[in-house]
N, C-alpha and C positions, 0 to 999 in steps of 0.2 A: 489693196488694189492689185488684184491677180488678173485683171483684165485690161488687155492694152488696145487702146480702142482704136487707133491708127498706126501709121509705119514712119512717124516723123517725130519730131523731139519739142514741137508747138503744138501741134494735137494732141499729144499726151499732156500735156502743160493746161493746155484747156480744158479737157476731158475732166482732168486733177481736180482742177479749181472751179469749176462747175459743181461738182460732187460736194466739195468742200461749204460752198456756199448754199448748194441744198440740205445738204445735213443743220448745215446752222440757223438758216430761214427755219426747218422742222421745226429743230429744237426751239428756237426764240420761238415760235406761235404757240407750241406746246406750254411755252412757261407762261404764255401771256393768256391761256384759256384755262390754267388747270392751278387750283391751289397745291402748296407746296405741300407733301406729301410726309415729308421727314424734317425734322430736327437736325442743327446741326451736329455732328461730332468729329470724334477725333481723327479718326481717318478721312474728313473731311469727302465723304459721298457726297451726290447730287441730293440737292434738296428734292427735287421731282421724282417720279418715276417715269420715264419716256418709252412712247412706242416706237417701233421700229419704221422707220420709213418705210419698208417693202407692206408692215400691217395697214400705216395711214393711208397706203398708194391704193391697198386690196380693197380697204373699207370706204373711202372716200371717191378714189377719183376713179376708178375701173368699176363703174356702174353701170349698168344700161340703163339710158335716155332716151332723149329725143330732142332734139331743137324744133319745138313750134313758133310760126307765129299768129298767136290769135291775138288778133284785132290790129294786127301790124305792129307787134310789138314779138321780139325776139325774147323764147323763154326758154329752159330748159326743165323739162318735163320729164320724172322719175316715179318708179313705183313708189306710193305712200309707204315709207319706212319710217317712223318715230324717233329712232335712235340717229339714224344719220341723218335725219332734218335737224335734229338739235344740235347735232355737231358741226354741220357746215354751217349752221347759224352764228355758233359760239365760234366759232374761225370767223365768219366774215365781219363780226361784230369787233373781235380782235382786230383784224388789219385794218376795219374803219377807224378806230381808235388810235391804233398808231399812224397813220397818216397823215 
């Protein structure tokens, strides 16, 4: 945390814990869409392999869109990419599941 996001001592406290709770949401959706990767051992690694937050942010959500609505229904509209359709599938299909 080498970045202090305001000039008070509850800003920083939220900023913290904000962080904290995205990194772990990542993580948790990550184990929930991806088979485990490794075996356990003795130095007791993560069983998954996890991408970087900044990679899921780049790949996922910083896309060019669109919000249309045809036929009065509100859609989000992206260029046909294969690989990121299947992935924000396999996410949304994870947090339908756990909810």
């Amino acid at each position: 945390m080498d970045y202090i996001a305001v000039r008070c001592l509850f800003g920083n406290q939220l900023y913290l814990m904000a962080s904290v709770l995205a990194h772990n949401l990542t993580r948790e959706l990550q184990m929930l869409t991806k088979p485990k990767s490794r075996g356990t051992t003795e130095k007791r690694s993560a069983l998954w392999v996890f991408e970087e937050l900044g990679t899921i942010r780049h790949h996922l959500v910083q896309r060019a869109g669109r919000l249309t609505q045809p036929h009065g229904k509100l859609t989000l509209t992206m260029h046909p990419n294969a690989v990121v359709k299947e992935d924000l599938i396999q996410f949304l299909d994870a947090l339908k599941k756990a909810a």
